[in-house]
N, C-alpha and C positions, 0 to 999 in steps of 0.2 A: 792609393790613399785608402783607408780603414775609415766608413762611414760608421755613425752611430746606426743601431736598429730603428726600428720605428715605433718601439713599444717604448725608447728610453725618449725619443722626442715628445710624447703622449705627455709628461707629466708638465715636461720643457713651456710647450704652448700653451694649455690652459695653469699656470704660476704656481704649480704643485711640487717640483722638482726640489730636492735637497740643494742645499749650500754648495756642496763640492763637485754635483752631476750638473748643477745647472754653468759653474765657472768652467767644466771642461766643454760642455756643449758650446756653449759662447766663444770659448780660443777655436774650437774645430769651426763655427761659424764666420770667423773672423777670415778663416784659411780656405773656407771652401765655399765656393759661389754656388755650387750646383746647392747645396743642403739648405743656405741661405735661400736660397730662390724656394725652392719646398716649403720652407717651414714659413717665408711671409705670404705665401700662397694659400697658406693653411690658417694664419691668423688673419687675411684677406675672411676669405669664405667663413671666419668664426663672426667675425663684423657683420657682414652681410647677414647672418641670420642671427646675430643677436637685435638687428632694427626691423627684421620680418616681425609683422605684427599683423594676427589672427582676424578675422573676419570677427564682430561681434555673434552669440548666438542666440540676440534676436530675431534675426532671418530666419532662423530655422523653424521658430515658433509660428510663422506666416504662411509655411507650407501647407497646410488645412484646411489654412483659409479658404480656399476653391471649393473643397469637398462638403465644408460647414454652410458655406453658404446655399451650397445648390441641395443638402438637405434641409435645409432652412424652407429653401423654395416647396420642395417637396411635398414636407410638410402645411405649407400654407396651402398647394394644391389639393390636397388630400379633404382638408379639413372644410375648403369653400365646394368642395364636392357633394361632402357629407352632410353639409349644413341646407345646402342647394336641395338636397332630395328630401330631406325632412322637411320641411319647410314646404316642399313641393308637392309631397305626397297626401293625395286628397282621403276624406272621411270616407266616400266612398268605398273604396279598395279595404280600408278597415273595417266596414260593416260587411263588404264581401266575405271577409275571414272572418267574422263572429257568425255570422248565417253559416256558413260551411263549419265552423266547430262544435258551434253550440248544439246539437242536436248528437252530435257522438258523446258530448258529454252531459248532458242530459239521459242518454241509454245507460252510459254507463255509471253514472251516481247511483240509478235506479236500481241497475242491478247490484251494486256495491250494498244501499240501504237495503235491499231484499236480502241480500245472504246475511249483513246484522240482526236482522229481527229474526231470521228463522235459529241463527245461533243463540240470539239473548230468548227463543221461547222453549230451543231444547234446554238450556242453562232453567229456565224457568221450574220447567214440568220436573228434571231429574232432583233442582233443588226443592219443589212441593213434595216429588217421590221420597228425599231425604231427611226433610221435616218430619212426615209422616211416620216414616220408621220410630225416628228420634220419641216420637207421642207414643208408638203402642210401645218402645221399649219403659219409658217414664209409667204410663197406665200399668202396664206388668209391676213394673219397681211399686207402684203405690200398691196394688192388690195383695202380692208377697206380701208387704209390711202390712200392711189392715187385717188380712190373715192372722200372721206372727203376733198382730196387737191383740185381737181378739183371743186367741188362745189365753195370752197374758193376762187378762183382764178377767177371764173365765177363771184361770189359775188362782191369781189372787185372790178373788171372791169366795172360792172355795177354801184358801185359807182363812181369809178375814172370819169368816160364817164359822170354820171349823167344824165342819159334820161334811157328810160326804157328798158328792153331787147326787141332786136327786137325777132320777133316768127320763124323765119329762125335758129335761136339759139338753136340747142337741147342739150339737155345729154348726154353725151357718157352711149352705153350700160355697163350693171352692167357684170363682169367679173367674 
């Protein structure tokens, strides 16, 4: 007997099969127990896992739970520790550490304010030293021009007057 393949029952079982392949499959079932017994064996175990039905996946969400709570715990340990020793720790042992700090840092402010004053009194003297210049260049600037004025003013007069300089008339000395 000429069995169908297995790839022509495929469509046969799940109700896919055309009009003409599913009437010949049905006469060849009709005639052949062995293929009959196959293919209800087949829509047997489609049954059976069409009514399998999945485990919900809130379980899954539960699995944590162990790990969340014991750092839960953890945490509460940690913190009644931390709170224990603060709580715990006397004024004493704090004024132990200010007595052992304070005296280094009281050296060192001092030596900190000692190197500012000795910088703000070079800053001082080089900016007296540069004021100073600034005045004899300014005193120069005025003498030049008191110079140049007198000259001017001598000029003039000699024109105003209009006769010549008498020679009793000197310069004033240069400054």
């Amino acid at each position: 007997m000429n069995h169908p393949k297995r790839e022509e029952w495929v469509p046969y079982v799940f109700g896919e099969a055309r009009a003409d392949a599913t009437r010949r499959l049905e006469d060849h079932l009709q005639s052949c127990a062995e293929c009959r017994q196959q293919v209800e064996g087949w829509r047997r175990s489609l049954g059976q896992l069409d009514a399998w039905e999945l485990p919900s996946a809130a379980g899954a969400r539960w699995t944590f739970a162990p790990f969340l709570k014991w750092a839960a715990a953890a945490a509460v340990v940690v913190a009644l520790g931390f709170s224990v020793g603060r709580f715990t720790a006397t004024s004493a042992a704090a004024e132990r550490v200010r007595q052992t700090i304070e005296p280094q840092i009281r050296s060192e402010l001092r030596r900190e304010f000692a190197k500012m004053l000795r910088e703000e009194l070079d800053k001082s003297e080089s900016q007296r030293l540069a004021d100073l210049v600034a005045l004899k260049k300014d005193l120069d600037t005025v003498a030049v021009m008191t110079d140049a004025s007198l000259r001017r003013t001598q000029r003039q007069m000699v024109e105003l007057a209009d006769y010549a300089q008498p020679a009793s008339f000197s310069r004033p000395p240069n400054q």
